[in-house]
N, CA, C and O atoms as a Maestro MAE file, in Angstrom:
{
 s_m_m2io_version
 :::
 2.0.0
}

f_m_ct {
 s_m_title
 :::
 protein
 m_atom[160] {
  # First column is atom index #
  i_m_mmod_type
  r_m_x_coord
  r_m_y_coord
  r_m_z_coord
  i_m_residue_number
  s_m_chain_name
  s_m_pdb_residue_name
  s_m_pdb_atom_name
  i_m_atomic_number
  :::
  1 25 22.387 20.186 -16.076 1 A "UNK " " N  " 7
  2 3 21.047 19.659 -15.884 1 A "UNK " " CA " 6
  3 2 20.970 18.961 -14.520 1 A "UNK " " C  " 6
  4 15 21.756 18.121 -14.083 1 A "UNK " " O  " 8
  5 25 19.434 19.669 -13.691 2 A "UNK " " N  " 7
  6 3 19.897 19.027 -12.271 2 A "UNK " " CA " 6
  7 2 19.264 17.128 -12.551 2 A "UNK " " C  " 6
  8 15 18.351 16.932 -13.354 2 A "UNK " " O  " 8
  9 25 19.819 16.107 -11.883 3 A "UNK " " N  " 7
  10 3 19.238 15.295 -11.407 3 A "UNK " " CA " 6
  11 2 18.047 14.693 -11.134 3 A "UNK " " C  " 6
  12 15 17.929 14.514 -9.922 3 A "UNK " " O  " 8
  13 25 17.042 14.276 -11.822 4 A "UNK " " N  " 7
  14 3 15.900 13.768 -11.609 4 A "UNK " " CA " 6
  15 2 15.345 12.790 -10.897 4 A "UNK " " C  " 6
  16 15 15.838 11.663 -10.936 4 A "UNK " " O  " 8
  17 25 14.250 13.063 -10.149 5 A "UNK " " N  " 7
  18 3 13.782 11.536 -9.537 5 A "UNK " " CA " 6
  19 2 12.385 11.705 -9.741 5 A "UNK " " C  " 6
  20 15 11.830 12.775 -9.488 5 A "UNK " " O  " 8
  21 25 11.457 10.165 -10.428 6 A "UNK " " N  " 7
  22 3 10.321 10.500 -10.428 6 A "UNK " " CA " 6
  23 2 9.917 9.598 -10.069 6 A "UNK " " C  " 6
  24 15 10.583 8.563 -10.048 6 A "UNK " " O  " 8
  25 25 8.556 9.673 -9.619 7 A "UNK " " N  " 7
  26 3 8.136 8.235 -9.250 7 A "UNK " " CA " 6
  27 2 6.294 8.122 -9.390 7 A "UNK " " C  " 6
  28 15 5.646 9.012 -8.839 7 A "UNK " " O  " 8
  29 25 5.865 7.476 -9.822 8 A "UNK " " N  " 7
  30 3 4.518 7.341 -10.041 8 A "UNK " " CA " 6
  31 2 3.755 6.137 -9.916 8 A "UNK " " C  " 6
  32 15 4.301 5.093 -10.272 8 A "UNK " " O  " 8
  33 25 2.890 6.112 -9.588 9 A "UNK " " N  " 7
  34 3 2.146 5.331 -8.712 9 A "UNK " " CA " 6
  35 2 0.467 5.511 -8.923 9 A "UNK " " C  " 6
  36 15 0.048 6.628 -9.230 9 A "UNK " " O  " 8
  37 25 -0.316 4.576 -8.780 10 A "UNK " " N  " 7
  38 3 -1.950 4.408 -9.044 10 A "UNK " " CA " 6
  39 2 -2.706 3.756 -7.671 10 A "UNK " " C  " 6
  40 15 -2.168 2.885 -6.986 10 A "UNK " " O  " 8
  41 25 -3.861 4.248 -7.425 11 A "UNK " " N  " 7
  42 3 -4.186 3.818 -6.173 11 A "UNK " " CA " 6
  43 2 -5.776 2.954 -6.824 11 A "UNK " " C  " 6
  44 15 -6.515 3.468 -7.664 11 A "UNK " " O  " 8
  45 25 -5.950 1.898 -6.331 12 A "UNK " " N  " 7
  46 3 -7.126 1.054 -6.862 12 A "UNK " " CA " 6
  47 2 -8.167 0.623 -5.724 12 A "UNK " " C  " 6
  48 15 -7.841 -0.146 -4.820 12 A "UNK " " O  " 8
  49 25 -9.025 0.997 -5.803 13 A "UNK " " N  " 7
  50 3 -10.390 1.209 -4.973 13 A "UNK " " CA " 6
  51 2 -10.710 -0.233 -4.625 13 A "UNK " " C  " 6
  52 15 -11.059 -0.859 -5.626 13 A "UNK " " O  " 8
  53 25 -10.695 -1.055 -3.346 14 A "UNK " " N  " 7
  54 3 -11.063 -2.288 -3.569 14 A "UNK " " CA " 6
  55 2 -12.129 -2.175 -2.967 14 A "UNK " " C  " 6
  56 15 -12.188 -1.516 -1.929 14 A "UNK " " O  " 8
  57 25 -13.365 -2.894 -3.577 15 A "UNK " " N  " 7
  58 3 -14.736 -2.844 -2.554 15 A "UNK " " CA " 6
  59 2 -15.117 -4.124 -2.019 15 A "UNK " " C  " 6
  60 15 -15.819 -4.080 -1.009 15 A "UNK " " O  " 8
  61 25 -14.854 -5.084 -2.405 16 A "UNK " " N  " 7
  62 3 -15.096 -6.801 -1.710 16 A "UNK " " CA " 6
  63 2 -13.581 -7.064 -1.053 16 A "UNK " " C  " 6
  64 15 -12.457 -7.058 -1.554 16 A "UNK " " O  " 8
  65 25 -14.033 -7.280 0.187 17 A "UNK " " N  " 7
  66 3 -12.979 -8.251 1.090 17 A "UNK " " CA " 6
  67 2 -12.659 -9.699 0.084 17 A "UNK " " C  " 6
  68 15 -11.574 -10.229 0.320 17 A "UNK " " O  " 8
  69 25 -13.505 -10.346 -0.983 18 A "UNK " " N  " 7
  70 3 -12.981 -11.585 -1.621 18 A "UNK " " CA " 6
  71 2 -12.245 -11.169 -2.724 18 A "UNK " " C  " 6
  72 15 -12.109 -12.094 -3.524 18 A "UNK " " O  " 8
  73 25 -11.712 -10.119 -3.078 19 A "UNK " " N  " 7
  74 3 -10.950 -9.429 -4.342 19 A "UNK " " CA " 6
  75 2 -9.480 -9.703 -3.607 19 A "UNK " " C  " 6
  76 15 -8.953 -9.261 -2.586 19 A "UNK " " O  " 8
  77 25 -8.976 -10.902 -4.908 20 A "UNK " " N  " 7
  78 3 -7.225 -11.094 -4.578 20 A "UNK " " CA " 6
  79 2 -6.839 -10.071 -4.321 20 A "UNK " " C  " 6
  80 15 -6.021 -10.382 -3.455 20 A "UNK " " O  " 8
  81 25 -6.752 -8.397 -4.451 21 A "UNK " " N  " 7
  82 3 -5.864 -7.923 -3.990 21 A "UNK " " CA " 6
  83 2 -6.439 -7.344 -2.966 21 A "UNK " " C  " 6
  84 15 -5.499 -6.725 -2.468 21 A "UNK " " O  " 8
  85 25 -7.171 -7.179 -2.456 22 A "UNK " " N  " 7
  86 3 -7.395 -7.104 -0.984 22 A "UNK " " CA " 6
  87 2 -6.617 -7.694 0.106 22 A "UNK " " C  " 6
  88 15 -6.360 -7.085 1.144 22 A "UNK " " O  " 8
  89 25 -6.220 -8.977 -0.167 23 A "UNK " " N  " 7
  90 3 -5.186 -9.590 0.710 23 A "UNK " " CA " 6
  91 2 -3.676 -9.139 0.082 23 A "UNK " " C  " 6
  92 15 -2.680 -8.922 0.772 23 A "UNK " " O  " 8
  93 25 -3.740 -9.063 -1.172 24 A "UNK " " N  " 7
  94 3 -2.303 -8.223 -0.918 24 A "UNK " " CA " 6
  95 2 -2.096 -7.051 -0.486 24 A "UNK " " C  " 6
  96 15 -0.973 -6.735 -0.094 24 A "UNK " " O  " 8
  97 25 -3.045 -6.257 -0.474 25 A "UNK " " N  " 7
  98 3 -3.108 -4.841 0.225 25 A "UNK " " CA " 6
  99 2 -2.792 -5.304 1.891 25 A "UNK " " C  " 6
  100 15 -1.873 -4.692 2.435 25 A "UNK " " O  " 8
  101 25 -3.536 -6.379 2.720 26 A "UNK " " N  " 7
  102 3 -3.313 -6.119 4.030 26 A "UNK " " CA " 6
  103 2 -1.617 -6.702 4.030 26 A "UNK " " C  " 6
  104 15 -0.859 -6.441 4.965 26 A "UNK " " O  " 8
  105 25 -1.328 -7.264 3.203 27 A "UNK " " N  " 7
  106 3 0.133 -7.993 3.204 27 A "UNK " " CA " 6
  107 2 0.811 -6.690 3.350 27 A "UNK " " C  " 6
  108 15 1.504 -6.391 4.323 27 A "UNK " " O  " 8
  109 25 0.598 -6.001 2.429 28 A "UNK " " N  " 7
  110 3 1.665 -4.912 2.031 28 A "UNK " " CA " 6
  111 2 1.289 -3.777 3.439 28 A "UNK " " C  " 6
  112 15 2.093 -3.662 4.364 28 A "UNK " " O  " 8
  113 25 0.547 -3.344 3.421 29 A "UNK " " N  " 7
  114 3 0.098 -2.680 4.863 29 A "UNK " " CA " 6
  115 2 0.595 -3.375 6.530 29 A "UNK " " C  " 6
  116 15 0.711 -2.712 7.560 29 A "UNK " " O  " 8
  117 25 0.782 -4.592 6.409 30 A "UNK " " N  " 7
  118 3 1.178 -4.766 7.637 30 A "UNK " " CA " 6
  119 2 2.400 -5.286 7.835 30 A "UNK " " C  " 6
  120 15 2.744 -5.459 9.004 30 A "UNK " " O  " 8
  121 25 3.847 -5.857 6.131 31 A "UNK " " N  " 7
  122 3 4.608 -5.855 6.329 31 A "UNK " " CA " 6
  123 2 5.493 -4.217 6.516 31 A "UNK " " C  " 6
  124 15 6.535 -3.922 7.101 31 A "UNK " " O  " 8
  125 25 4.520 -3.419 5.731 32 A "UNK " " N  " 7
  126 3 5.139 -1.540 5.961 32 A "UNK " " CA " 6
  127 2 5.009 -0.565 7.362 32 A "UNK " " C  " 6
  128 15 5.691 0.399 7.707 32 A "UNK " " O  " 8
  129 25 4.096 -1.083 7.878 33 A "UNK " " N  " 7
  130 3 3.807 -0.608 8.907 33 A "UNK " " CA " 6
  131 2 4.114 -0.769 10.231 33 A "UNK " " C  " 6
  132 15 3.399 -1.554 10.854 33 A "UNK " " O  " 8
  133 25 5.223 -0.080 10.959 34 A "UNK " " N  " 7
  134 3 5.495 0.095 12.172 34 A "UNK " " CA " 6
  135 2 4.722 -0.543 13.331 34 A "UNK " " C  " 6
  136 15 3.654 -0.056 13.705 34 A "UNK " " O  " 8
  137 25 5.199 -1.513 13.840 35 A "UNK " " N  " 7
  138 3 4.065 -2.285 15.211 35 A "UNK " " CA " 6
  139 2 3.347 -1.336 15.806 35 A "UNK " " C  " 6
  140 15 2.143 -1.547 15.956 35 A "UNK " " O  " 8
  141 25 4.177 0.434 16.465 36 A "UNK " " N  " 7
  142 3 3.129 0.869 17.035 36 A "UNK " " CA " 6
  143 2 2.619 1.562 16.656 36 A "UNK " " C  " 6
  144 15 2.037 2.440 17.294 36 A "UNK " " O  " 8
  145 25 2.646 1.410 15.238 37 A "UNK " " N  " 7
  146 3 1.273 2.532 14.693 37 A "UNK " " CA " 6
  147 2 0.188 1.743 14.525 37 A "UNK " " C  " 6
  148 15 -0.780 2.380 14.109 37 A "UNK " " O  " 8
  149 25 -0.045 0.368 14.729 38 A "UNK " " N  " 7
  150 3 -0.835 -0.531 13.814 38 A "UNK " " CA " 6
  151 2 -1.931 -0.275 15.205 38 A "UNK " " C  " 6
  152 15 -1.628 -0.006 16.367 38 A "UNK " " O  " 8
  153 25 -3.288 -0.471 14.586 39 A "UNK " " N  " 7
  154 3 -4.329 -0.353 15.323 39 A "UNK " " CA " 6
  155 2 -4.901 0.615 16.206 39 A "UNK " " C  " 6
  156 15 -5.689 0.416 17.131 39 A "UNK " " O  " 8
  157 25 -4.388 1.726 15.789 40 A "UNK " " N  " 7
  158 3 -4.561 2.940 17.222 40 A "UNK " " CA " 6
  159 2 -5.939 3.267 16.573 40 A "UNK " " C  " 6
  160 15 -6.678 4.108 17.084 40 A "UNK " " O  " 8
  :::
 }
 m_bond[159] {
  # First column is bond index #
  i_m_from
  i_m_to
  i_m_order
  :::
  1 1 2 1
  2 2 3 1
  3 3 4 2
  4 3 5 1
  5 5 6 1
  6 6 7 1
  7 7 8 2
  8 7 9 1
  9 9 10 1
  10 10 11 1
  11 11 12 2
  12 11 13 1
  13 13 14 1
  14 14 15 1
  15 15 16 2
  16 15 17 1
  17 17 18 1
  18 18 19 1
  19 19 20 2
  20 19 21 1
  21 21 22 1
  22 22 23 1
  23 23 24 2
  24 23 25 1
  25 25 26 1
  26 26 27 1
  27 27 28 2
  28 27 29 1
  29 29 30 1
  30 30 31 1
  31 31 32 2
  32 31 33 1
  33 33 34 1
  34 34 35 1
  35 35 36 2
  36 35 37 1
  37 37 38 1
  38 38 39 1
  39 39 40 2
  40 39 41 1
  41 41 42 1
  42 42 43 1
  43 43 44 2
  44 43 45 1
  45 45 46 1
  46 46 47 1
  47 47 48 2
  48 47 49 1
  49 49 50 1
  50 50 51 1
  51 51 52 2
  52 51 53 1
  53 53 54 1
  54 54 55 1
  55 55 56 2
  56 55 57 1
  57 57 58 1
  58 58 59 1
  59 59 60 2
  60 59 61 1
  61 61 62 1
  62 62 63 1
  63 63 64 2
  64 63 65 1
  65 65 66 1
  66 66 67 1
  67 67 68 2
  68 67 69 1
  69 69 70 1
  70 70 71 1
  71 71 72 2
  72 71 73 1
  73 73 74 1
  74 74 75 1
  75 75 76 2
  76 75 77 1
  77 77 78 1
  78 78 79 1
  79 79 80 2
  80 79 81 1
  81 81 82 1
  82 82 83 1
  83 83 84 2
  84 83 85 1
  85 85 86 1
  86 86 87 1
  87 87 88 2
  88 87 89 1
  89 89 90 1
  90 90 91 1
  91 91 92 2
  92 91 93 1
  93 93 94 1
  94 94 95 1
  95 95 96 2
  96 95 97 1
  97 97 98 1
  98 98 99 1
  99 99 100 2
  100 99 101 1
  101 101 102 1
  102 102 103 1
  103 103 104 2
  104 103 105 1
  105 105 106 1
  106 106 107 1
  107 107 108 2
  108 107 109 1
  109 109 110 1
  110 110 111 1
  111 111 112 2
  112 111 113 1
  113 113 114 1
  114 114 115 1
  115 115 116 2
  116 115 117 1
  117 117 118 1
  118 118 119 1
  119 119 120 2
  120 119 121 1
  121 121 122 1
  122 122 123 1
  123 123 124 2
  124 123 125 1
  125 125 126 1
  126 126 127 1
  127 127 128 2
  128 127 129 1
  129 129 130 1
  130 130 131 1
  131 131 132 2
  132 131 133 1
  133 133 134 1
  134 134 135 1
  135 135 136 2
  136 135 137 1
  137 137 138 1
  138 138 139 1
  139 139 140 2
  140 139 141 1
  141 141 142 1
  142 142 143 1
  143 143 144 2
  144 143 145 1
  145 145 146 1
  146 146 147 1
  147 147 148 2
  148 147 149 1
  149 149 150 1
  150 150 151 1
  151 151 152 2
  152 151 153 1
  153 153 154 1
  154 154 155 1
  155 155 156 2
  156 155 157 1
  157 157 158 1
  158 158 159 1
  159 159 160 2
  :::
 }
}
């Protein structure tokens, strides 16, 4: 039996900039993100 890897994941629509996870989204987006990709 080969080896498995799975991984799953949900993506959540935020529409107000005052929704707590809105700021964790830019957290997570700008600790993942490469300096020179940011802002092009």
């Amino acid at each position: 039996m080969p080896n498995l890897l799975e991984h799953r994941f949900a993506i959540k629509r935020i529409t107000k900039t005052s929704n707590e996870d809105y700021i964790s989204a830019l957290k997570i987006c700008n600790e993942t993100t490469p300096p020179n990709n940011k802002y092009e």
